[in-house]
C-alpha positions in Angstrom: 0.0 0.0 0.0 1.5 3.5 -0.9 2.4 5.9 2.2 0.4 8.7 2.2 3.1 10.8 3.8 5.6 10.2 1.4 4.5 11.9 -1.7 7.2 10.1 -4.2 5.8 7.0 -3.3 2.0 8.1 -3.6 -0.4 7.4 -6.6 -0.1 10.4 -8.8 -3.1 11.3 -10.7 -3.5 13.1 -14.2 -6.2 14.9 -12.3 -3.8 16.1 -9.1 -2.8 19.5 -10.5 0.1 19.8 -8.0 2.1 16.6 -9.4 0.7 18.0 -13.2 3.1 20.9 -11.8 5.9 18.7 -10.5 6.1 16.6 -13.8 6.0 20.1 -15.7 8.6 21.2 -14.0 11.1 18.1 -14.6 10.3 18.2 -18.4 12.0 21.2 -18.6 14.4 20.2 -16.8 14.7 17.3 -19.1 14.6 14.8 -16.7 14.4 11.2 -18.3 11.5 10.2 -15.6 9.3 12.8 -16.7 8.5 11.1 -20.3 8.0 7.8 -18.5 5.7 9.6 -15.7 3.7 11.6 -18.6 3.2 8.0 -20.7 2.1 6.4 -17.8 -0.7 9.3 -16.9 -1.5 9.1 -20.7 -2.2 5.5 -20.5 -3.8 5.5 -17.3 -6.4 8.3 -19.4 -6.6 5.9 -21.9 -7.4 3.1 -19.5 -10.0 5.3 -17.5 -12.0 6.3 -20.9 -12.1 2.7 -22.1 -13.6 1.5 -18.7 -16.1 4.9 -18.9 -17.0 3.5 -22.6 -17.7 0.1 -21.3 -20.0 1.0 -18.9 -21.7 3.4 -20.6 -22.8 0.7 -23.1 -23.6 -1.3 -20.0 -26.5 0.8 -19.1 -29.2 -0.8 -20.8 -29.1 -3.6 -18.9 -29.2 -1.7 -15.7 -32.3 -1.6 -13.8 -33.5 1.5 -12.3 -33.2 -0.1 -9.0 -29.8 0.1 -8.2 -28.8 3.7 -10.4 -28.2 6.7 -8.0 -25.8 8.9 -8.3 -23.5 7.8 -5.6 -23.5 4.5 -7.5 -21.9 6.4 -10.8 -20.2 8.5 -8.7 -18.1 5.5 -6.9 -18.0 3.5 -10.2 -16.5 6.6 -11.7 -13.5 6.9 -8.3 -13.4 3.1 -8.6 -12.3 3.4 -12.6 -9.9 6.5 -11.9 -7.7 4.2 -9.7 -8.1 0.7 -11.4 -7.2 2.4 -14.3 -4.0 4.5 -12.7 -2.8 1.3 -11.0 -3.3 -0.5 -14.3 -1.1 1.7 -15.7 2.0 1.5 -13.4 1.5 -2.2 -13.9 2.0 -1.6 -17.2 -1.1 -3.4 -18.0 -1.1 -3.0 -21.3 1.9 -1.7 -22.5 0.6 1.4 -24.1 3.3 3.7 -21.9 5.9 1.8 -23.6 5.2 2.5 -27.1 4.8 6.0 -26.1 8.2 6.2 -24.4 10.0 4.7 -27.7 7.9 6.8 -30.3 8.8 10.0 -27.9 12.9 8.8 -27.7 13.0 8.4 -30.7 12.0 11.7 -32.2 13.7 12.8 -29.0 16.9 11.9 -30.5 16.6 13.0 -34.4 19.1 15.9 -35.2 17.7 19.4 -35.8 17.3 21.2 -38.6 20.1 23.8 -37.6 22.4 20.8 -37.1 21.2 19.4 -40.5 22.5 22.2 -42.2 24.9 23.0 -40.6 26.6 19.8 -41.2 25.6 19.9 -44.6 27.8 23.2 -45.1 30.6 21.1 -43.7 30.1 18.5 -46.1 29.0 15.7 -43.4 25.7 14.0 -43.4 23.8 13.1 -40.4 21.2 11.3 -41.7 21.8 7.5 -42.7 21.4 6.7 -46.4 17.8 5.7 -46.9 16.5 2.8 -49.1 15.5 4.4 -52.8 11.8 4.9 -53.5 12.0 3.6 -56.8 14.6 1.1 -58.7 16.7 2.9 -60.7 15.4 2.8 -64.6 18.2 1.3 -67.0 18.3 2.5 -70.5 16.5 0.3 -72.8 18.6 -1.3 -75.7 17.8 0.1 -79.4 18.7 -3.4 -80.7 15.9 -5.9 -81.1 17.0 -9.4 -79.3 16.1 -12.3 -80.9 13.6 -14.3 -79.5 12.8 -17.4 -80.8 9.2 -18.1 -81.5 6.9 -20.1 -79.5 5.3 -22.9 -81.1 1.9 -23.2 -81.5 0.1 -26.9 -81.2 -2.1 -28.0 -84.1 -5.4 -28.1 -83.3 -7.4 -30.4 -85.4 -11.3 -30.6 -84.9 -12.9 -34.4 -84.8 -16.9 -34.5 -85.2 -18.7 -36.1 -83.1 -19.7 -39.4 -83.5 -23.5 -39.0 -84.3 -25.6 -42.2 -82.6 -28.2 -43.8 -85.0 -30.3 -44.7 -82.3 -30.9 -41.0 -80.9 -34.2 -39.4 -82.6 -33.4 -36.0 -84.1 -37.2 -34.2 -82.7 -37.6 -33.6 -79.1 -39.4 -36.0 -77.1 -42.1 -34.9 -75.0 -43.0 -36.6 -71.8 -47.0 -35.9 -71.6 -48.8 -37.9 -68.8 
């Protein structure tokens, strides 16, 4: 169970604006917990609206006996702090793909550093794989190709049975 007293070690929620201000304050100071923290309170969003969603469409079957609103009230609390300790289970690993999407444009070069090391003559950007093959001259003399050979078709009649009458039969009763 978390200590209330200790506030690094409590639950922070997206909604507590006094920890919005503390993880604020280490993104500018680039600190690397802050993009964990901030994917984890994205997720834990994420997490909350998906369990809202849920029960939302649950509320057809509900009878009118047990709605109040102290009942959606707690369900509400309830999904608030499911979904927040979902989250720093990493329940579902959305933080994660957040946290590599963000590093990763974290550590592209700038533009300014672009061109600055393209006045020096250095490229920081890896060579890419080409869009398209590259398109070879075609040859101006014909190659000879030898032709295909067709088979002979030859067409056989049918054999025509004596036996068969040439009008229609009709079956009358």
């Amino acid at each position: 169970m978390a200590d209330i007293t200790n506030p690094s070690t409590a639950a922070k929620s997206y909604s507590d604006f006094g920890a919005l201000g503390e993880l604020r304050g280490k993104a500018q100071r680039n600190d690397k917990t802050a993009l964990r923290e901030s994917a984890e309170q994205f997720e834990a969003l994420f997490i909350q609206m998906m369990l809202k969603s849920m029960r939302e469409a649950n509320n057809v079957l509900k009878s009118d006996m047990f709605q109040s609103n102290a009942l959606e009230t707690f369900q509400g609390m309830y999904d608030k702090e499911l979904s927040m300790s979902m989250a720093k289970r990493n329940a579902l690993g959305f933080a994660d793909v957040v946290v590599k999407q963000l590093s990763q444009q974290q550590s592209t070069p700038s533009t300014a550093d672009l061109l600055a090391a393209k006045q020096h003559g250095l490229s920081l950007v890896p060579a890419g794989m080409p869009l398209h093959k590259p398109v070879l001259p075609m040859s101006l003399t014909p190659v000879e190709q030898t032709p295909m050979p067709l088979p002979k078709q030859t067409l056989k009649p049918l054999p025509m049975n004596k036996t068969m009458p040439l009008s229609p039969v009709r079956n009358e009763p």
